[in-house]
N, C-alpha and C positions, 0 to 999 in steps of 0.2 A: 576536465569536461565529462568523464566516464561519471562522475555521480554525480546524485538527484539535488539538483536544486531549488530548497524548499518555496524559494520565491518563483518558481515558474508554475506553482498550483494558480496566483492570481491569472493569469495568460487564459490557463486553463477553463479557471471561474467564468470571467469573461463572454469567453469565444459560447461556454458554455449556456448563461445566462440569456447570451444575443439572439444563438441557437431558440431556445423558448421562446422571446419575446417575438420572434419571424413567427412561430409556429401561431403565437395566440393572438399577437397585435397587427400583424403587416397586411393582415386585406384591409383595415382601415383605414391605411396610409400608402395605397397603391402605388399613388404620383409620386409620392416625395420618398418611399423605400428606396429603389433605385437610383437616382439621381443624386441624393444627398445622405439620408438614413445608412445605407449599406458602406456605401464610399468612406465616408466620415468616419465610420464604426472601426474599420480596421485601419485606417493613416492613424487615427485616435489610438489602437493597439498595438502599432510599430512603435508608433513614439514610446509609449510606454516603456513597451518591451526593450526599448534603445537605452531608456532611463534606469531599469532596474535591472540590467546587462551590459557592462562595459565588455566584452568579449575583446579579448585578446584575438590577432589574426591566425586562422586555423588555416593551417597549411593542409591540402590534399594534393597526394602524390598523381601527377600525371592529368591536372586539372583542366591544363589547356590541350590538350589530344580529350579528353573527355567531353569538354565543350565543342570540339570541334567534331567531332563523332556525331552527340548531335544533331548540331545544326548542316551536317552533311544528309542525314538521318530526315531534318527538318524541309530539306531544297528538293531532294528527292520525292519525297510527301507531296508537295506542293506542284512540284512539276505534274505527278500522278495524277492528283485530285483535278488538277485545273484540264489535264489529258481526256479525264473522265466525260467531261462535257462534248466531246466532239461526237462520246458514243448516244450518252441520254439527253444531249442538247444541255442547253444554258441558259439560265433564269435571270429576271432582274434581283438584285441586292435586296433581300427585305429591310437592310439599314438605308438608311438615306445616308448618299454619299456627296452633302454638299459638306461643304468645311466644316460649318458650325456644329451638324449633325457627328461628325466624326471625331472632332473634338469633345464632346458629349459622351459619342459612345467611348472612346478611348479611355476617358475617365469610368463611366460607370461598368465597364469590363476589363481593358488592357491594365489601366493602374491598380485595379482590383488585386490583378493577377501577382505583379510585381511585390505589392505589400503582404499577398497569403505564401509567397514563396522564404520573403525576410522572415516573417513571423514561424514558417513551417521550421527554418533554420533553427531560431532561437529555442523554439520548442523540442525539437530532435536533440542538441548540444545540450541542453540545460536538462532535458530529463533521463542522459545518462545513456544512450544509445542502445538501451534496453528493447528487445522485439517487445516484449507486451508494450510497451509505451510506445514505441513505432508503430504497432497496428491500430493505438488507440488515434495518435496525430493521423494516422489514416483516413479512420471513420470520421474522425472532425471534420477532417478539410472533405471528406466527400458529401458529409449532409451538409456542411455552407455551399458545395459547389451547385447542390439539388436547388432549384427554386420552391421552393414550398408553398409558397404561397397559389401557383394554380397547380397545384399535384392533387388535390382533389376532383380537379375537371379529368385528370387521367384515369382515378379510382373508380368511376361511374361505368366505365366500360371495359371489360377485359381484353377490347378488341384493342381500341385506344391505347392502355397500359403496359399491354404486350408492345405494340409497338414503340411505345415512349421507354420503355425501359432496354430494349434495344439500340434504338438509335440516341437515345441521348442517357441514361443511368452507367448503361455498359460501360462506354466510353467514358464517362466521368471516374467510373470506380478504376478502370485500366490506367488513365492518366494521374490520378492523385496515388495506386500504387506505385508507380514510376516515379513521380515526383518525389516521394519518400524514400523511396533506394537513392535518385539521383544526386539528393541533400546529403544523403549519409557517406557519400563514396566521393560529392566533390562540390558539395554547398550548392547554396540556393544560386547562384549565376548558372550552375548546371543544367537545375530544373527551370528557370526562368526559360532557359535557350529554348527549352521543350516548349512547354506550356502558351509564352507568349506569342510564336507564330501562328499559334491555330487561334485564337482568338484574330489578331490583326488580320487574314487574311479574309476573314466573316466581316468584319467592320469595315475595311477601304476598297478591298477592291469590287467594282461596279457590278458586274456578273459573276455568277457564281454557277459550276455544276448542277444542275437538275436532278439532284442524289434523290432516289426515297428512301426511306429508315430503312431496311435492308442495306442498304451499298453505304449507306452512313454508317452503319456499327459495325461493317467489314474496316471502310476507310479508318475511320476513330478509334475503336475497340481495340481493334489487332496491331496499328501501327505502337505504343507501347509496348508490346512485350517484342517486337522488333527488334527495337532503339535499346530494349532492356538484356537485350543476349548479348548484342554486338557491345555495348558499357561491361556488363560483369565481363565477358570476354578480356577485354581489355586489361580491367582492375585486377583481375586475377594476374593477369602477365606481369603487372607493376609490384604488386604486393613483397614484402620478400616469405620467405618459407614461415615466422613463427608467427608474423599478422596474418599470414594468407589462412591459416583454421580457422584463425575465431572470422573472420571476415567470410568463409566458403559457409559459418555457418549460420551467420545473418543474413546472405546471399538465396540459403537453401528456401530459406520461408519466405521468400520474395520469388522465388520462382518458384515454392509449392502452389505457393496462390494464383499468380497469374497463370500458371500453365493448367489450374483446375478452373478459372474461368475460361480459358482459351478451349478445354474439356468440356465446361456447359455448353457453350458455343457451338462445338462437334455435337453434344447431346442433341443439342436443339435442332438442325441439319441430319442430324441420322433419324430423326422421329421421336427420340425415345419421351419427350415431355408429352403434356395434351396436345399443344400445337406443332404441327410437320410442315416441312415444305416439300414440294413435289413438281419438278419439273414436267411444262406442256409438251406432248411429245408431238399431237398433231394441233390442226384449222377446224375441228368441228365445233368448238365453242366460240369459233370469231362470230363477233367482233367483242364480246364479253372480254377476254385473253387466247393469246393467238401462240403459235409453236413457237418454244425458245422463253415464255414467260413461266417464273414460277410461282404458284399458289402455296398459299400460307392454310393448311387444315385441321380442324378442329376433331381431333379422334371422338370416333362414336363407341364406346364400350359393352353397350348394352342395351335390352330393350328401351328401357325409360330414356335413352337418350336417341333413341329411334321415334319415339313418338313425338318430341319434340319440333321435328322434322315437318317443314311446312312446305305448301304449294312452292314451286316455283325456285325451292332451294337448289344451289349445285351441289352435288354428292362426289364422293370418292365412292365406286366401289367394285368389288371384284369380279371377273369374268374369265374363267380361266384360270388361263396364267397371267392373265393382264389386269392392269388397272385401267377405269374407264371414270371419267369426269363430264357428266351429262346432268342437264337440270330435271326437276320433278317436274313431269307434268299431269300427272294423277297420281293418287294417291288410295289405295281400296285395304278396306279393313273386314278380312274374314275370319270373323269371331275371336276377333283379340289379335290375329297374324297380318302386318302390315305388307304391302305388296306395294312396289311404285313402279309406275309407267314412267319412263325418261327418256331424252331424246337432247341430241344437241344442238342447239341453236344454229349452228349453220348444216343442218342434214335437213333435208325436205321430208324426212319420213321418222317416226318415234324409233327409238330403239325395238328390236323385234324381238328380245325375252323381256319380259320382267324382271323387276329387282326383289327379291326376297330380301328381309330385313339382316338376316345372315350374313348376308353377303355388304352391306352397307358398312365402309370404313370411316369414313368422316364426313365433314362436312367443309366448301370452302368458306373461308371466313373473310378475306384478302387476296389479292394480286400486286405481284411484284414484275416489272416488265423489263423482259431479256434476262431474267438474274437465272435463268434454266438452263440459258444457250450452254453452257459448260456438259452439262448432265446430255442435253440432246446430241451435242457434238462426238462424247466418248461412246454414246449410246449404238452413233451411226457406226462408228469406226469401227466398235465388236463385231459390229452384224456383218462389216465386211469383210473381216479378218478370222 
């Protein structure tokens, strides 16, 4: 199994070929991609793959404590998630949850899921358990997991995109890393145990958490590399002393990676990109966002992106030693130096300095409600301690 077999370039071809035709053909076959097109496509590339792979049964040490990790990993998740609701309330199911509809969806996602995990299998064994070819089966399974087809309605707006690539890119790229360790250390039944709950629990049951893309890409994003400490944990215990090198060092670039998205994640959270978040500390901007919510801000660097700056916009900016979140309510331009009068919507009176352009940190772009309370809670307890 450790060498490359020439017959798993067609696999390769394939998936890769499909890849293109989504990218140039599938908005004109919107109705029938989904339901038949995509489904078809890979039960069509298991069989295959079934046909020009007799694979012998590969034994992985400690498979079922693996599986069961897991889906221990999986009930906990789920207990969480569903917990989450009592905080942000509970929505109806954007799936229809009559039979027919479920059956449906089952097929065009849960089965989906089951045949990319065989296929992830056949693809990992046959191309030699190589990292370059494991990061390459990677990228595969994570642009089939992309829909493509409306990722253009996200490109239009970097507001949109930022968030779509949060709550739903992040999570895709953390779960098909995970998936790819989980194949390599205890076959595709390992990754299925993953993978297949979070789908099912989208598609059956009736209400759902009121998550926004924020508390999604905490919930999705981070639960992988979770599931992926307590698994290497383990494998490592099992391994004996002259597998466990070459294994610590397949292991290492799986948790180089995840733990440098888990790194952007912190970047993104500590400010360091364009966009920051920033916890509401007080009520003067209610009923806009109220104390305990956190705003999503877009850094202002310099002049030219000071001018850009319109009536009415909410600002980030400094005073003191403080930050202050107040909207523009004038705007005066003396001889090239900007000056804004601001004022917060729930104060009866403008802010009483002006804001010099200097002092102007960003601008809010979004709101995300309660995801502050952490930051205002630690914030109060320093001031009392």
């Amino acid at each position: 199994m450790r060498n490359f077999d020439k017959k798993i370039i067609i696999i390769y071809t394939l998936i890769l070929t499909f890849i293109l035709f989504t990218c140039f053909f599938s908005k004109n076959i919107v109705s029938m991609y989904s339901i038949y097109i995509n489904p078809l496509f890979w039960l069509s590339l298991l069989l295959i793959s079934v046909i020009l792979f007799k694979d012998k049964k590969v034994r992985y040490k400690g498979i079922n404590d693996k599986i069961q990790i897991v889906v221990i990993g999986m009930l906990i998740y789920t207990l969480l998630y569903f917990l989450s609701g009592l905080v942000f309330d509970f929505a109806k199911n954007i799936y229809s949850t009559k039979i027919i509809n479920i059956l449906k969806n089952v097929w065009m996602f849960a089965v989906i899921v089951v045949f990319k995990e065989i296929i992830r299998e056949k693809l990992i064994n046959h191309s030699g358990k190589k990292i370059t070819f494991l990061i390459l089966i990677t990228l595969i399974m994570i642009v089939t997991d992309i829909e493509i087809i409306g990722l253009n309605y996200y490109l239009n707006s970097s507001e949109l995109f930022f968030k779509y690539f949060f709550s739903t890119i992040f999570p895709i790229i953390t779960s098909n890393i995970l998936a790819t360790y989980l194949v390599t250390v205890g076959g595709c039944k390992t990754s299925i145990a993953f993978r297949l709950p979070l789908v099912l629990i989208k598609i059956i049951v009736p209400i759902q958490p009121d998550l926004d893309w924020f508390f999604t890409a905490i919930f999705e994003g981070i639960l992988p590399i979770i599931i992926y400490f307590y698994v290497s944990k383990y494998h490592l215990n099992r391994t004996n002393r002259e597998s466990r090198r070459k294994e610590k060092k397949t292991m290492s670039y799986f948790r180089f990676i995840l733990i440098g998205l888990l790194i952007i994640f912190c970047f993104f959270v500590a400010g360091i990109f364009a966009y920051k978040p920033i916890a509401v500390m007080s009520g003067s901007m209610e009923p806009i966002f109220y104390r305990g919510d956190l705003v999503i801000v877009k850094s202002i660097k310099n002049k030219e992106d000071c001018k850009k700056l319109k009536l009415y916009d909410i600002i980030e900016y400094r005073l003191d030693d403080r930050v202050v979140l107040h909207r523009i309510i004038k705007i005066k331009n003396n001889e090239g130096k900007l000056t804004f009068i601001t004022k917060g919507d729930n104060n009866e009176i403008q802010d009483e300095l002006p804001v010099d352009e200097s002092q102007v940190l960003g601008k809010i772009e979004f709101i995300v409600k309660y995801a502050g309370y952490p930051s205002v809670l630690l914030n109060e307890y320093f001031q009392n301690n």
